[in-house]
N, C-alpha and C positions, 0 to 999 in steps of 0.2 A: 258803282261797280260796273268794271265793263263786261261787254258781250262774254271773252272770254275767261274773265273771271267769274261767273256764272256760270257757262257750258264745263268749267274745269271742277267746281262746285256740284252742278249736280250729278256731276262723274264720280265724284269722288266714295268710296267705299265707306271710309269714317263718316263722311257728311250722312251717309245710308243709317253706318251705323249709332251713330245719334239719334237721327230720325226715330227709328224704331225704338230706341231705349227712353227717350223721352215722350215718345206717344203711350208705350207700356204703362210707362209709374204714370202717364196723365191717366190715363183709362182708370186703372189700379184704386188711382186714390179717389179720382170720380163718383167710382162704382160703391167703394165704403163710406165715403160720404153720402150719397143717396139711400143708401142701406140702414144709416143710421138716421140719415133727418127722415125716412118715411116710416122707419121702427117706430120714432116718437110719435108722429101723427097718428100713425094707427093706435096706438097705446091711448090719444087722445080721444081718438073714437071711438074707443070699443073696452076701456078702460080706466074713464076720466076719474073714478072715484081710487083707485090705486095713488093717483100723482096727487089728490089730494086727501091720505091717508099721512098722518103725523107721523116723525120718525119714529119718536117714543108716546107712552104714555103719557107724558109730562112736559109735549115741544109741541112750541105754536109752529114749526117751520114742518113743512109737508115735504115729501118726497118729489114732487114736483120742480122744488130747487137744486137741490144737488144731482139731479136727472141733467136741467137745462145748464147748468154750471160744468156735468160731463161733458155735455157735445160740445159746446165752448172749446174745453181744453181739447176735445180732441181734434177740434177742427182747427186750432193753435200745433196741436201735437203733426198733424199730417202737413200742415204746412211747413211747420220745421222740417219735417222729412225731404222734401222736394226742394225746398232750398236748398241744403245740405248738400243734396246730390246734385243740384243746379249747379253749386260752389265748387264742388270737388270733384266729378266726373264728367257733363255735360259743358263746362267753360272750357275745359283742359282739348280736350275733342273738338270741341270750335275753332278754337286758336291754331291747331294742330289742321284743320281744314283751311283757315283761312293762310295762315301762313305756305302750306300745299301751291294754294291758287296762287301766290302772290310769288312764289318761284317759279312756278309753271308760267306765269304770265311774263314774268319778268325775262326768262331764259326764252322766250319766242325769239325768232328772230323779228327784225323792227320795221318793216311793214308787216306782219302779223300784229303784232305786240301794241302799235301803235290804235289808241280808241281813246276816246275821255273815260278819267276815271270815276 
């Protein structure tokens, strides 16, 4: 990419506005994933006989599995999230930046314009 395909790039208002939209949902889903693997640690330490409490009276399988079988899927579930929105709002936006630059760049006049690409 050249110099001015760069400097048009981090001009650009979309390029902003990505930025920030995809720093959000990182933080976002960061912040619930730590919230949920430090839930279970602590539950480990200050409640270890809970996770291995039977579900039933009559089950050798302890609450301890479908606990870690939760975070699992939900750390399955938040990731589908962020691709989704990777897929369908955050690419659309890029493209939409890069193609920007790449008119901007292109309509310079040509010693401007001129740089490797």
């Amino acid at each position: 990419m050249s110099k001015h395909h760069y400097d048009h790039v981090r001009g650009n208002e979309k390029f902003h506005e990505l930025v920030a939209l995809k720093s959000k949902l990182s933080w976002s889903l960061a912040a619930l994933m730590m919230i949920v693997y430090y839930s279970f640690i602590l539950v480990i330490a200050f409640f270890p006989e809970w996770l291995g409490t039977p579900l039933s009276a009559n089950s050798t399988m302890t609450w301890g599995l479908p606990v870690g079988i939760g975070i699992i899927l939900f750390t399955f579930f938040i990731t589908g999230i962020y691709v989704h929105r990777a897929n369908n709002i955050y690419d659309g936006l890029m493209q939409k930046v890069i193609d920007a630059s790449h008119d901007h760049v292109n309509n310079m006049p040509s010693d401007e314009g001129e740089s490797s690409s």
